[in-house]
C-alpha positions as CSV (number, residue, x, y, z in Angstrom):
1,X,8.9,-20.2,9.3
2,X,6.5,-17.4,7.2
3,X,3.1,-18.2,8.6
4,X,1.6,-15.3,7.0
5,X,2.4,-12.5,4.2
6,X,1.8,-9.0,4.7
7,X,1.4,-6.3,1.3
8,X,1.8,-2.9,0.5
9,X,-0.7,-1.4,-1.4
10,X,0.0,1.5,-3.5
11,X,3.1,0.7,-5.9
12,X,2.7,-2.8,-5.2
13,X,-1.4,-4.1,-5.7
14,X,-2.2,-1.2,-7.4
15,X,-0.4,1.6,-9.6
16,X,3.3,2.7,-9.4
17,X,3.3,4.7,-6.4
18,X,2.0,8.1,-5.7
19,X,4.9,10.0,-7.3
20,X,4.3,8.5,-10.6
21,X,0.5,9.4,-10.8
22,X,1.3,12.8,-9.7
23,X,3.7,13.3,-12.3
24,X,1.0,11.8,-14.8
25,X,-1.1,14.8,-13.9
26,X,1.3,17.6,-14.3
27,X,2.9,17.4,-11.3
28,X,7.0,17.7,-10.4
29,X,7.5,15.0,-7.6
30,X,10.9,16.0,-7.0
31,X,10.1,19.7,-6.7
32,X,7.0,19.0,-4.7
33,X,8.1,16.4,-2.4
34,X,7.6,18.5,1.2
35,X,3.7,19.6,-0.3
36,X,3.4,15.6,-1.0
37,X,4.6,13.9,1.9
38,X,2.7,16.9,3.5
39,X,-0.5,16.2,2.0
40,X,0.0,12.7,2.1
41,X,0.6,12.7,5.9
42,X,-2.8,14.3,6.4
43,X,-4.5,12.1,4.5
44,X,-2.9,9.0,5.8
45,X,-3.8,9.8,9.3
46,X,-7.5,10.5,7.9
47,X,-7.0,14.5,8.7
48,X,-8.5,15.4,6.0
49,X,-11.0,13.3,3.3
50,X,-10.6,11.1,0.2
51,X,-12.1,14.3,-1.3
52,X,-10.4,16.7,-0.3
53,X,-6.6,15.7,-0.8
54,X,-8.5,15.3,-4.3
55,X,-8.9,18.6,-4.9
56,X,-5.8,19.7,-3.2
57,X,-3.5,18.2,-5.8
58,X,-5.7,18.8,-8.4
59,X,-5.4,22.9,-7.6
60,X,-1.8,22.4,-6.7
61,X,-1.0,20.8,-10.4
62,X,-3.5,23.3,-12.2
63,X,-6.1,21.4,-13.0
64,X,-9.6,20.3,-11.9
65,X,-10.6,17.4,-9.6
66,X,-12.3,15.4,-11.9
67,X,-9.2,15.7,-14.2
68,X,-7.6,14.5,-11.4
69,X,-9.4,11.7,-10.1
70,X,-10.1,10.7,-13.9
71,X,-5.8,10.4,-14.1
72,X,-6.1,8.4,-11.0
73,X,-7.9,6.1,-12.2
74,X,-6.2,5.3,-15.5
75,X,-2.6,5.3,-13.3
76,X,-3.7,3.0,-10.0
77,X,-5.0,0.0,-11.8
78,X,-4.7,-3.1,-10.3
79,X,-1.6,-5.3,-9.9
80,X,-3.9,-8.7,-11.2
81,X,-1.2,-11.2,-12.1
82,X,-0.2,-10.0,-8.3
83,X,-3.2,-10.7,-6.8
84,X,-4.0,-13.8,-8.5
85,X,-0.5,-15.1,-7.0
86,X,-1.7,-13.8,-3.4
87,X,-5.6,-15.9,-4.2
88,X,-2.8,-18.9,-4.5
89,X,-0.3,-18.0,-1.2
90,X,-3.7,-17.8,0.9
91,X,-4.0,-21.2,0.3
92,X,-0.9,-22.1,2.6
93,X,-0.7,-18.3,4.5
94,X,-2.3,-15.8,5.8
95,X,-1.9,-13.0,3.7
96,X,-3.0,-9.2,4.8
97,X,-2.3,-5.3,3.4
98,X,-0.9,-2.8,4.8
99,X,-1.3,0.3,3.7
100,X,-1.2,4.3,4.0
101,X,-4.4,5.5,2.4
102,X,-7.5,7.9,3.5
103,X,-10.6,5.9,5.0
104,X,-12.5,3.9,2.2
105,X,-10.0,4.2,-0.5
106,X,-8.9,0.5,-0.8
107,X,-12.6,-0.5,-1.2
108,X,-12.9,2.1,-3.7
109,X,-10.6,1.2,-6.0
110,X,-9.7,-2.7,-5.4
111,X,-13.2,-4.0,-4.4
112,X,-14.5,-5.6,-1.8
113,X,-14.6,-8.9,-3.9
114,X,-10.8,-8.8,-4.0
115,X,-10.5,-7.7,-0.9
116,X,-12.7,-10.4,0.7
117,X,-11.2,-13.3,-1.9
118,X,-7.4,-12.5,-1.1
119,X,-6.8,-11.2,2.4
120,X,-7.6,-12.1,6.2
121,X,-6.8,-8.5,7.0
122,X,-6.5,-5.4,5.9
123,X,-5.4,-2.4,7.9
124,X,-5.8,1.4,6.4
125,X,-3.7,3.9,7.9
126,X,-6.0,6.4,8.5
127,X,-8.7,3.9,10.2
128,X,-6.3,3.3,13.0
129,X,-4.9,6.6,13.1
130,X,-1.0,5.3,12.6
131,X,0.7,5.3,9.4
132,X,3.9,3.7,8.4
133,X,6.9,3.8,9.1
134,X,5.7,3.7,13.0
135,X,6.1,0.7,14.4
136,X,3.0,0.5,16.3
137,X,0.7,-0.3,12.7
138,X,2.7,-3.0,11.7
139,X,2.5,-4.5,15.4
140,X,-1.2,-4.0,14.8
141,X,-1.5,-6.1,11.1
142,X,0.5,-8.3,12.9
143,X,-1.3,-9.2,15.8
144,X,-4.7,-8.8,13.9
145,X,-3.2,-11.8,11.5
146,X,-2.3,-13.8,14.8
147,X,1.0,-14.8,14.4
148,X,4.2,-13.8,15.5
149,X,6.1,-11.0,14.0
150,X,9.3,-13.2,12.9
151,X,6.4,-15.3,11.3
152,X,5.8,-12.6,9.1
153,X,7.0,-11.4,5.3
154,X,6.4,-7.9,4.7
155,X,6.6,-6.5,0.8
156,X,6.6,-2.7,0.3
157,X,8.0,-0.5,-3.0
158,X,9.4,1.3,-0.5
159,X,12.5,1.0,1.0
160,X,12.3,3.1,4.1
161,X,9.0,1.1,4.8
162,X,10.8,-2.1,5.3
163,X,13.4,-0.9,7.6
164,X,10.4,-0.7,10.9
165,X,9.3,-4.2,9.6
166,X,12.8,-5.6,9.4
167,X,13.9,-4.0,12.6
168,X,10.6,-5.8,14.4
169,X,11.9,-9.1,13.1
170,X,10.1,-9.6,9.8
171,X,11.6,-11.1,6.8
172,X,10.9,-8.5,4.2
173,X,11.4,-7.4,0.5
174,X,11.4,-4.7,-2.0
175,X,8.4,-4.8,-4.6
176,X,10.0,-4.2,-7.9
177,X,7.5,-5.6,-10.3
178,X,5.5,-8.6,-10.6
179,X,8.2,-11.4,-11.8
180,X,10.7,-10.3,-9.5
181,X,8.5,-10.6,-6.3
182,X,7.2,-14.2,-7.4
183,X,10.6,-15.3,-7.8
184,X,11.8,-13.7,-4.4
185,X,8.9,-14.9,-2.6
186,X,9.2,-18.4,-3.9
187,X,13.4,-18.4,-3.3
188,X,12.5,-17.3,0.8
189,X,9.3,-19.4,1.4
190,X,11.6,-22.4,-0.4
């Protein structure tokens, strides 16, 4: 039985996923893919600031950071039809994020109001210094939500993200848009 209901962030509460804002900027995420997942390691793990990854992609696409963090911001809006649903599952679960994402980030852009209003937890990569897909952060979320682990649902836009949380014993699903989810949570919670 799901006791509690454990989010993504980026591509799922906010935005489309990294790829897509980086290609909204100038960027090829196909060709670029080692300098990402590069880039996006360090910052993950809190190696290196908000800030700077900022201006990192913003020199390696040809443009300047506030060019940057203005596409940013137009690209990672929020997922609010998603998050009103997760205001209504918290009424019957515990519901937490989990997400790869520099220290300070989440507040930044989804708001301590939201935050507050629709999760018990919320666990930032680089705050505890493990990023997905190790195991070891989604054994953290889970024991900071206090259940056990085949208690848990855990939704990510990304594939390769769900197979550590499947292989844990998690029931878990891909994020494809908003409908979809509601209808494939609903179908598994019965």
């Amino acid at each position: 039985m799901i006791k509690a209901i454990i989010f993504d962030c980026f591509g799922v509460i906010i935005g489309r996923g990294f790829e897509r804002t980086y290609q909204l900027a100038g960027g090829d995420p196909v060709q670029d893919r080692k300098f990402i997942e590069d880039m996006l390691g360090q910052a993950n793990l809190g190696l290196i600031s908000d800030a700077e990854f900022r201006a990192i992609m913003a020199k390696r696409v040809g443009i300047e950071p506030e060019d940057w963090s203005r596409i940013i911001k137009n690209a990672e809006l929020l997922n609010t039809d998603l998050l009103a649903y997760i205001e209504l599952l918290r009424l019957k679960y515990k519901t937490a994020i989990l997400s790869n994402a520099n220290k300070g980030v989440l507040d930044t852009i989804i708001g301590e109001k939201w935050l507050q209003k629709n999760f018990d937890e919320v666990v930032v990569s680089a705050e505890v210094g493990i990023a997905k897909p190790d195991e070891r952060i989604y054994k953290l979320v889970v024991d900071r939500v206090g259940v056990a682990t085949n208690e848990c649902l855990y939704i990510d836009d990304r594939e390769k993200f769900l197979i550590p949380a499947r292989r844990l014993g998690m029931s878990a699903l891909l994020y494809e848009n908003f409908d979809q989810i509601k209808r494939d949570i609903s179908r598994l919670l019965g």
